[in-house]
N, C-alpha and C positions, 0 to 999 in steps of 0.2 A: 835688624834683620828679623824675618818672621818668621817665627815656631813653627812647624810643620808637623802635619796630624804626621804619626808614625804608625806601622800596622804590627802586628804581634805574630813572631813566629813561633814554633819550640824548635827547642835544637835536645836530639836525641845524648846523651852524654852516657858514659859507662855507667853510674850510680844510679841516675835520676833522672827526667827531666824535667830540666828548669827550664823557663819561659826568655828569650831576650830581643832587646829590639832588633827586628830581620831588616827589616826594610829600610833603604839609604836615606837619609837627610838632604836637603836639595841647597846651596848656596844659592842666592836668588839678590839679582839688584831691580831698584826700583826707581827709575827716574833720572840714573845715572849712570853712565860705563864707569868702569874700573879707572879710570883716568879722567880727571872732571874736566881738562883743558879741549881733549878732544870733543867730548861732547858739547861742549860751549859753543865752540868752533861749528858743529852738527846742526845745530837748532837755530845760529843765528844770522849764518848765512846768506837765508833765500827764504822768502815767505810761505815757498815751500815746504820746507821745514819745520818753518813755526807751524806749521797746520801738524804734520808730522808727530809733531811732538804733543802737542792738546792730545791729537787720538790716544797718544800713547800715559798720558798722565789721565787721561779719562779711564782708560783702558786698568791701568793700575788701580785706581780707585774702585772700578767694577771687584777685579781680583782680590783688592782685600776684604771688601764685601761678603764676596765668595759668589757673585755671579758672573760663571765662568764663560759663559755664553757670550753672555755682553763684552766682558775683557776679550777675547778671541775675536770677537766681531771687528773690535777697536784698534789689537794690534794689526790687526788685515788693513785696515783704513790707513792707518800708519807707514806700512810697509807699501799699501799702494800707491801712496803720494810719494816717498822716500824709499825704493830697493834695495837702498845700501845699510838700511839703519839695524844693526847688527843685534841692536838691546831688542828691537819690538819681534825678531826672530826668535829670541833668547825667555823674553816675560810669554809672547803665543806658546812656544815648546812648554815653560813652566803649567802655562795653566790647560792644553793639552793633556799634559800628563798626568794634571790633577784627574782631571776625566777618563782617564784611564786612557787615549788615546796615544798610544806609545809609539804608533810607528808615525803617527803627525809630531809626535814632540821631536821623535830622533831625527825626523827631517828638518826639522826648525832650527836644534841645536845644531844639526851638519851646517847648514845655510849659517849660523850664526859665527859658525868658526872658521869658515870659510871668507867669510868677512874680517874675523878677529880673530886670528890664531892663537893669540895671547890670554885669551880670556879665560882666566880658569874656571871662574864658576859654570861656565858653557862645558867645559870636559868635565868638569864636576857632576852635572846635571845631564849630561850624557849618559855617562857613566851609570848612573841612577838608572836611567832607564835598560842599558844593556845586563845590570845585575837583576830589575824586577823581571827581566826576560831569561832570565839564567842564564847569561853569557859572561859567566866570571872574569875568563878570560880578557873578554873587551873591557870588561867593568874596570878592570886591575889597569890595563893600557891607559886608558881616561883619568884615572887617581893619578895612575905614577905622574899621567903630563900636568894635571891639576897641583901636583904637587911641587914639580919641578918649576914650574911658576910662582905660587904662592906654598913655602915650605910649612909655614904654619895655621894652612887652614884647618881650622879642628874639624870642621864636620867633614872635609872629603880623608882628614885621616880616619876619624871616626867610621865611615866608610867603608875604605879599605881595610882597616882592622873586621870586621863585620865578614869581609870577603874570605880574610885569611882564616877566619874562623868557620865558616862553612865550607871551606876549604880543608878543613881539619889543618893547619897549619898554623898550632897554636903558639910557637915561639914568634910568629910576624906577627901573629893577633895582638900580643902584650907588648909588643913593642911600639904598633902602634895606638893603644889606649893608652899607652903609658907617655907616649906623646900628645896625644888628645886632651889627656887628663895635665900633662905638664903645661902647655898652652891654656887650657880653661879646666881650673881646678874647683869647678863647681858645674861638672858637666856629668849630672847624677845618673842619663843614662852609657856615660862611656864604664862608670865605677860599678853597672850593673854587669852588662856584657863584659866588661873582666874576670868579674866573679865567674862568670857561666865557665872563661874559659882555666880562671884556677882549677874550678873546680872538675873540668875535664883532664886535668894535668894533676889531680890525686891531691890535690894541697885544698882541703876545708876548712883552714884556719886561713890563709888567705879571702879565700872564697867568701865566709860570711866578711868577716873585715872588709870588703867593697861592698858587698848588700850595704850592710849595715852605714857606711857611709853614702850609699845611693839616697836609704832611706832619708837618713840625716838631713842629706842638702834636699830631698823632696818627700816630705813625710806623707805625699800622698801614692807614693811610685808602686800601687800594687804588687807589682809583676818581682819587686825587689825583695817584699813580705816573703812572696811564696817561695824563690826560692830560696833566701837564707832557713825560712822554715824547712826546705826540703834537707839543706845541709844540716841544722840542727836534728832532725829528724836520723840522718844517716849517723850523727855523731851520739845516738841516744838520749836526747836532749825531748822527750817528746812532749814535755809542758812547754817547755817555749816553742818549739816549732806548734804546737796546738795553736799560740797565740800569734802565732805571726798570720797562721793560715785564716784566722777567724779576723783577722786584720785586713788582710786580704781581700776579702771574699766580702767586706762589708765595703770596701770602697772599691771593688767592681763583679758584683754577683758573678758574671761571666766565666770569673775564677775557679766557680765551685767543681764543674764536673774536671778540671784538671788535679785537682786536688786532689775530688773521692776517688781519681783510678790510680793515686800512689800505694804503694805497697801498704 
């Protein structure tokens, strides 16, 4: 499955604030629905289909690339030979909303789930787009059916954990990191956004303890530096937090001006 750039929010907390990942995670298939028999069944049909499906593995190929253009062009090709094919709804929406195109991806993913109701990573990836729109509410609808599907997808709990935290709703936040993190226990940005919300629930000894394990499994996780530094800093620790910040700020300069406006 492919990594997906994430974007950087802050989240204001009563001490500090610390930096964590805002932006949702996308589940994304590539070549295949969630059930390989059916797609089998899709492509091999009618030579129709076979056509169908090239656009759509060409199309892929564009996207991993990153030209988004060309994969949009392809899932369109796809879909006009085949209306029904619910993936090249599902990969268009994806790279849509890479473009920032959000009300084309939500129409893609509606179309995609209207086809396949079952599909999580479609309400997953919905969802995505109604929380970049601030519509926590629909976000939260989309995970819970995401999830009632597939209980242990980490990134749509990951998610919704995220949600429930901008939500200020920090006991559903830990609940669900602590299942994100239980399903993939090397998932360094869920051990970050836990921290953020220990440390808005007044426990700093928690709080660094996931920094510091975010760093661990990814010793490049900026964002992890700054705020275990911020925590060490609140606990009078200010030689290490010195060192974390200088840690920080050399593996993503970007960091600095949030740093020099801490107290």
């Amino acid at each position: 499955m492919k990594t997906m750039k994430r974007r950087i929010a802050t989240c204001a907390c009563a001490l500090a604030v610390l930096v964590w990942i805002g932006a949702p995670v996308r589940a994304e298939y590539f070549g295949t629905l969630p059930n390989d028999q059916d797609w089998t069944m899709q492509v091999t049909q009618t030579q129709r289909d076979t056509t169908s499906a090239s656009y759509l593995d060409r199309g892929n190929a564009s996207y991993e690339r990153g030209e988004l253009d060309k994969a949009i062009a392809d899932y369109s090709l796809a879909i006009a030979v085949t209306p029904d094919l619910a993936l090249a709804y599902l990969n268009r929406g994806n790279a849509r909303q890479d473009k920032g195109d959000l009300e084309g991806a939500m129409a893609d993913y509606d179309q995609a789930l209207k086809l396949n109701p079952r599909d999580a990573g479609a309400h997953t990836n919905r969802g995505n787009v109604r929380q970049r729109q601030g519509d926590l509410k629909g976000a939260l609808t989309d995970y819970n059916q995401a999830l009632k599907l597939n209980p242990r997808e980490v990134k749509t709990l990951y998610n919704r954990a995220n949600v429930w935290l901008a939500k200020g709703e920090l006991d559903k936040a830990v609940a669900d990191f602590n299942l994100a993190i239980q399903h993939d226990p090397h998932y360094a940005q869920a051990y970050n956004n836990r921290g953020v919300v220990w440390h808005a629930k007044g426990d700093p000894t928690r709080a660094i303890a996931d920094f510091s394990r975010a760093i661990e499994l990814n010793p490049h996780h900026a964002r992890a530096y700054v705020n275990r530094g911020m925590a060490l800093l609140l606990q009078g620790k200010e030689a290490e937090a010195k060192q974390d910040f200088e840690i920080a700020v050399t593996l993503d300069p970007g960091l600095k001006a949030l740093i020099t406006r801490q107290p």
